[in-house]
C-alpha positions, 0 to 999 in steps of 0.5 A, spaced: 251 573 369 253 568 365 248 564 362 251 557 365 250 560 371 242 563 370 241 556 367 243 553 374 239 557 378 232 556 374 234 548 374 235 548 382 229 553 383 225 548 379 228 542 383 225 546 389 218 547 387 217 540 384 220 538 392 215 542 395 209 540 391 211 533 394 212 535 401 205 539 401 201 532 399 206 528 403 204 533 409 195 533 407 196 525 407 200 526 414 194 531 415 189 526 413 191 520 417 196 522 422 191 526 426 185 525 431 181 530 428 181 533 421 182 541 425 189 539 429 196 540 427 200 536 431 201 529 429 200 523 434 206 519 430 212 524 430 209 530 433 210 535 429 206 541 426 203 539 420 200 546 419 207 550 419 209 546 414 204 546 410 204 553 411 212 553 410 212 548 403 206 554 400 210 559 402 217 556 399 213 554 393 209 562 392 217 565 392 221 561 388 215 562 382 216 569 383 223 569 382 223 563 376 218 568 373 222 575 375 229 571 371 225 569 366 222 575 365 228 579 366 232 575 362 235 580 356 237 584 362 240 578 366 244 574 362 250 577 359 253 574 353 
């Protein structure tokens, strides 16, 4: 892999992690006030599962680490000059 191209991908799966970490507040402040009680999911504005999203962003953000941090660690291997 060229190293323009392993640059591109770490920057855009970084984009996604700081994109996700903004979702998982945007969704706990959803949580907090978009909810009759502190347990339900189900939003009362726009009905949505704010706990499968929640779920889905940590998930998101769990894999994209990993993988930033494989290609980080595998560099020499990965990147052909």
């Amino acid at each position: 892999m060229r190293k323009s191209v392993y640059q591109t991908i770490i920057s855009f799966l970084i984009l996604v992690i700081v994109m996700s970490v903004f979702a998982v507040v945007n969704i706990q402040v959803s949580l907090k006030y978009e909810t009759a009680n502190t347990k339900d999911c189900i939003s009362l504005v726009s009905g949505r599962n704010l706990c499968q999203e929640l779920l889905a962003s940590k998930i998101i953000i769990v894999i994209c680490l990993i993988i930033v941090s494989g290609m980080l660690s595998f560099r020499g291997r990965i990147v052909k000059d």
